[in-house]
C-alpha positions in Angstrom: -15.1 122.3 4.3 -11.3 123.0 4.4 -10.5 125.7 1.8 -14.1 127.0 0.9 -14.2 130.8 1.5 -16.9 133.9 1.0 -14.5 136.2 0.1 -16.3 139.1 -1.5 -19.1 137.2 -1.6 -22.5 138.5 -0.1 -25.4 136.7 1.3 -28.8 137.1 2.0 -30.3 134.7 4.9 -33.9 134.7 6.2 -35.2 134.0 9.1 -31.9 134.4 10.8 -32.8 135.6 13.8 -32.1 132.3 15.7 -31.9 128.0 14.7 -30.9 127.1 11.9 -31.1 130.5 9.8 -28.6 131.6 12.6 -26.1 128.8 12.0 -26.1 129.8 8.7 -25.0 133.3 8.8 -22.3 132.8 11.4 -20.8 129.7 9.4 -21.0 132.3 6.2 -20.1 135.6 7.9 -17.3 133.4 9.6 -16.2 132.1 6.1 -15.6 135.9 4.7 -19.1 136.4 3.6 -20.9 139.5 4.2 -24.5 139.0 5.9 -28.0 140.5 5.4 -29.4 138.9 8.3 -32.7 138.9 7.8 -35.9 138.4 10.2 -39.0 139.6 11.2 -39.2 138.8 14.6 -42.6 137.1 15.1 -43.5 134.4 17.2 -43.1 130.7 15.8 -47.0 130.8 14.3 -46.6 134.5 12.6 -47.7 136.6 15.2 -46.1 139.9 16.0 -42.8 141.5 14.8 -39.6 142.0 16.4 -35.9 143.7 15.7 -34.3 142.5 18.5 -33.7 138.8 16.7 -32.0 139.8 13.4 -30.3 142.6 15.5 -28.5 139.9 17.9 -26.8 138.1 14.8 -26.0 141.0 13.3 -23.8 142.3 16.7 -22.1 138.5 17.1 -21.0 138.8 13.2 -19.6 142.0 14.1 -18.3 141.2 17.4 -16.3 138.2 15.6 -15.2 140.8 13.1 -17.4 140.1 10.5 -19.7 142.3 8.3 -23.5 142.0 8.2 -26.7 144.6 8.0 -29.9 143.6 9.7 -33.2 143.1 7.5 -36.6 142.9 9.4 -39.0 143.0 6.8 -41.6 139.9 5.8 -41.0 137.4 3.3 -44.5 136.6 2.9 -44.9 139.9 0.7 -44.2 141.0 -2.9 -43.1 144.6 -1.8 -41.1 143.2 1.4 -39.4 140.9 0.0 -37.9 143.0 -2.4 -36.7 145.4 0.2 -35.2 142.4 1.9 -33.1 141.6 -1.6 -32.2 145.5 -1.9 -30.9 145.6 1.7 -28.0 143.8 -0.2 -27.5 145.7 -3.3 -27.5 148.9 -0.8 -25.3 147.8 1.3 -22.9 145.9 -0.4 -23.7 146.5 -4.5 -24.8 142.7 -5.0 -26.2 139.4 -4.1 -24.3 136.1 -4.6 -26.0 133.8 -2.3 -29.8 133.7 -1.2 -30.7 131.2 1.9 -34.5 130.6 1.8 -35.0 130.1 5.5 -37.8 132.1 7.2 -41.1 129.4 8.3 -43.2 129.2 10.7 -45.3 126.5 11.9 -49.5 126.5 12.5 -50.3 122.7 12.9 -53.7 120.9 13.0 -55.0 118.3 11.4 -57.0 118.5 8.2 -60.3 118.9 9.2 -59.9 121.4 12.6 -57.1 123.4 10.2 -58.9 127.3 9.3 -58.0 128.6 5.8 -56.4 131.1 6.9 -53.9 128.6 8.5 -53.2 127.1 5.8 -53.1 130.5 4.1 -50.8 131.9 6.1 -47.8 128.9 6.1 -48.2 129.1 2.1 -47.6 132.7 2.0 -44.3 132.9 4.2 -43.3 128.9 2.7 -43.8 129.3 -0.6 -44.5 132.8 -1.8 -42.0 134.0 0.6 -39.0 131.9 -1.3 -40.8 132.9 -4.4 -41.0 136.2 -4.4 -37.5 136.0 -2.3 -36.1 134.3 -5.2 -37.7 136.3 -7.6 -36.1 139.4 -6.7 -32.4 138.1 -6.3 -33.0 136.5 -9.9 -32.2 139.0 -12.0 -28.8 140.3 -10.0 -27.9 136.6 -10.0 -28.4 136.3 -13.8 -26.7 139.7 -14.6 -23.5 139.2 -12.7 -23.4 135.6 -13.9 -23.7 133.8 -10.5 -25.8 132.9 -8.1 -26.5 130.1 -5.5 -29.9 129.5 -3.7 -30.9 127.1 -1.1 -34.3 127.1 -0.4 -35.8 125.1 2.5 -38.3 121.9 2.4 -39.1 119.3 5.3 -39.6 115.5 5.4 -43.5 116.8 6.2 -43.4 117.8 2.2 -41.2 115.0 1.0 -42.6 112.1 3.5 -45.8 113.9 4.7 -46.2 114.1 8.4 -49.3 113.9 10.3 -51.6 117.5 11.5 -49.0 119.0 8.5 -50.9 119.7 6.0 -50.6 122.8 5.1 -46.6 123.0 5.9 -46.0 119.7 3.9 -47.9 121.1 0.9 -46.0 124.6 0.9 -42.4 122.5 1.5 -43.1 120.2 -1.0 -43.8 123.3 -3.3 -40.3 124.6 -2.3 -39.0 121.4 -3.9 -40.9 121.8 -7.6 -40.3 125.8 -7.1 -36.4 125.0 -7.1 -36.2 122.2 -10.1 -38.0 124.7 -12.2 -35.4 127.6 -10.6 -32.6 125.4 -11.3 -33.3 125.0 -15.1 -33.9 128.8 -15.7 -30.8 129.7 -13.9 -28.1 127.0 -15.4 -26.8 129.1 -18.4 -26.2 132.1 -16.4 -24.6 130.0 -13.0 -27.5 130.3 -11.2 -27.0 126.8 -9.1 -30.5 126.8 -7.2 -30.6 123.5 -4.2 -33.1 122.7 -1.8 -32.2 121.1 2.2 -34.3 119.0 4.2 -32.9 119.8 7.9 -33.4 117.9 11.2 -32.5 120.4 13.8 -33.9 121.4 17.1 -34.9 125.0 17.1 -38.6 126.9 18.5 -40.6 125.2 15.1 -39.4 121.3 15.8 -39.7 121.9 19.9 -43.3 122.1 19.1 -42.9 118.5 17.2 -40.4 116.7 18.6 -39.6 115.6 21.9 -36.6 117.5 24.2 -34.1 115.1 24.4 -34.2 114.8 20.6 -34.1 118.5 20.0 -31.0 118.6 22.2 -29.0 115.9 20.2 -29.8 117.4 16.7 -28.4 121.5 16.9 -29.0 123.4 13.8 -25.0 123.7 13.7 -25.0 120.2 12.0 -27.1 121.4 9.2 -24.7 124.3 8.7 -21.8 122.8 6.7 -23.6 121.1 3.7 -25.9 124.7 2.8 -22.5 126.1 3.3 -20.7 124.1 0.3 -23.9 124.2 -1.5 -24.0 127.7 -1.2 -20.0 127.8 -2.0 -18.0 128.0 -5.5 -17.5 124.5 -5.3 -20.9 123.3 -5.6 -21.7 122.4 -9.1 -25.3 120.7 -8.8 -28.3 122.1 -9.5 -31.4 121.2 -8.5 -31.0 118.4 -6.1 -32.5 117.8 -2.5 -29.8 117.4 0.1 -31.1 115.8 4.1 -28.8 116.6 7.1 -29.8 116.9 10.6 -27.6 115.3 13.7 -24.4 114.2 12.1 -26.3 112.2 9.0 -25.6 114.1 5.7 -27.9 112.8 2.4 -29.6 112.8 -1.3 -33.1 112.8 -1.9 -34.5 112.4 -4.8 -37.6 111.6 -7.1 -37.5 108.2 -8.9 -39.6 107.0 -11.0 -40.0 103.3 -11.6 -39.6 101.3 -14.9 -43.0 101.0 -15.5 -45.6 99.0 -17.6 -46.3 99.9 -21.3 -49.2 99.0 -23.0 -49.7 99.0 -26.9 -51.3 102.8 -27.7 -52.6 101.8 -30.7 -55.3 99.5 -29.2 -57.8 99.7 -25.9 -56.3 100.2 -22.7 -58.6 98.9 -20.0 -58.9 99.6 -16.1 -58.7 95.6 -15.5 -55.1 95.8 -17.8 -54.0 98.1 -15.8 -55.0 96.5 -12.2 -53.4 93.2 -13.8 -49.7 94.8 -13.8 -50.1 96.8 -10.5 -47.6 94.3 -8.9 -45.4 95.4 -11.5 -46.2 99.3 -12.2 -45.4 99.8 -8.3 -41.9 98.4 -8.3 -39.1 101.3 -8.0 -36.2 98.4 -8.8 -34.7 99.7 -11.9 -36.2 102.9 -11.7 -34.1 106.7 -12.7 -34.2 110.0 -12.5 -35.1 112.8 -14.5 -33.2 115.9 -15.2 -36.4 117.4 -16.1 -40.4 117.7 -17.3 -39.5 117.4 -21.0 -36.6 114.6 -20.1 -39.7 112.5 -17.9 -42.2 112.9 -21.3 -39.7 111.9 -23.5 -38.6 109.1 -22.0 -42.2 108.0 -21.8 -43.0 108.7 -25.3 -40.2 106.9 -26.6 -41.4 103.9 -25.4 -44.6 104.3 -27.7 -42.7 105.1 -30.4 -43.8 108.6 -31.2 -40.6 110.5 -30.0 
């Protein structure tokens, strides 16, 4: 991290009341950035609303002899959120760097889940860093830079038992920012997404004390940091941290098996090369939907 600054930089971070959304806007606000702290205040499962959280950040920044405005409005709506972007352009005339962070957690397995549970994670997961993203967009693309890191979980990448509504909106998160990533390259609109492992109130509900203990959202800090930072050149990727262990995720997809297009393709064809259509040795990535198709068409000859 030696040498990477905010200077005259501003940053928006949600659900940075407390955890990891904390970390973050001290590291940044530490760094030279100046902080909308943003957070609603509600309990861990979406209840209620509270200043006092985002408040609290906004007085250490200060107290260290930062600068940083409080936000407390929801991410989970349209109109909100775009208050929450606007904080920044009043305060501080722009937006440089967006932190996707504000979740909540309303677990149950599949069958004793209610809609509106799953409802409910969906619209502060993934419509909140939608619309969220949405409305820094444009500033980002005007000025000609922008960084976002949007936040995902190993319950969307890996699934996770009596998750399924948080693994489905996190696992949005990750498609939200590849498509992000692509729309915002020409203008240096750098758009990354972070798997974290930290103890804060949504894992304490999860994971087991003396876990929680070991793995402080401090050590998830550093990498959204540089990814949020001038020397970050990657665009949608998928970065783990959580308890000293830093990491790449990715999508691969295997070599595959090709059959002849211009003749019948049967099931039992199919279920003869399953041994080899599942094997990921040899496999690659894709920069993209189009790159995926036309690496697939290519191989029947009619790209």
């Amino acid at each position: 991290m030696a040498g990477i600054r905010f200077d005259g930089r501003v940053a928006v971070v949600t659900g940075a009341g407390g955890g990891l959304g904390r970390a973050y806007a001290l590291l940044m606000a530490g760094r030279g950035a100046k902080v909308v702290v943003n957070d609603l205040g509600g309990t861990f499962d979406g209840g209620g609303a509270d200043s006092t959280p985002a408040q609290k950040v906004v007085d250490e920044i200060k107290a260290a002899g930062g600068e940083a405005a409080a936000n407390y409005d929801s991410v989970a709506d349209w109109e909100s959120a775009q208050k929450i972007i606007q904080t920044a352009m009043d305060h501080y005339g722009r937006i440089d760097i967006l932190i996707n962070n504000a979740g909540i957690l309303r677990d149950k397995s599949l069958i004793k889940m209610e809609i509106e549970d799953y409802r409910k994670i969906m619209s502060v997961h993934l419509d909140g860093t939608f619309f969220c993203t949405k409305a820094a967009f444009p500033h980002m693309r005007e000025q000609g830079y922008g960084r976002i890191v949007s936040t995902a979980s190993a319950a969307g990448v890996y699934g996770n038992f009596g998750q399924t509504n948080y693994g489905a909106a996190k696992m949005g998160i990750v498609g939200l920012m590849s498509c992000v990533s692509q729309e915002g390259a020409k203008y240096s609109v750098l758009a990354n997404t972070i798997v974290p492992s930290a103890g804060t109130r949504l894992t304490a509900t999860v994971l087991p004390m003396e876990i929680i203990e070991k793995v402080r959202p401090e050590y998830v800090a550093p990498i959204v940091a540089w990814m949020c930072s001038e020397q970050c050149t990657v665009s949608g990727k998928i970065f783990t941290a959580g308890g000293g262990y830093f990491s790449r995720a990715a999508v691969v997809e295997g070599p595959g098996v090709f059959f002849n297009p211009d003749q019948e393709i049967t099931v039992e064809m199919v279920v003869d090369k399953l041994d080899q259509l599942m094997k990921l040795e040899g496999g690659q990535e894709f920069a993209s939907a189009m790159e995926q198709t036309a690496y697939a068409l290519s191989k029947m000859n009619v790209w």
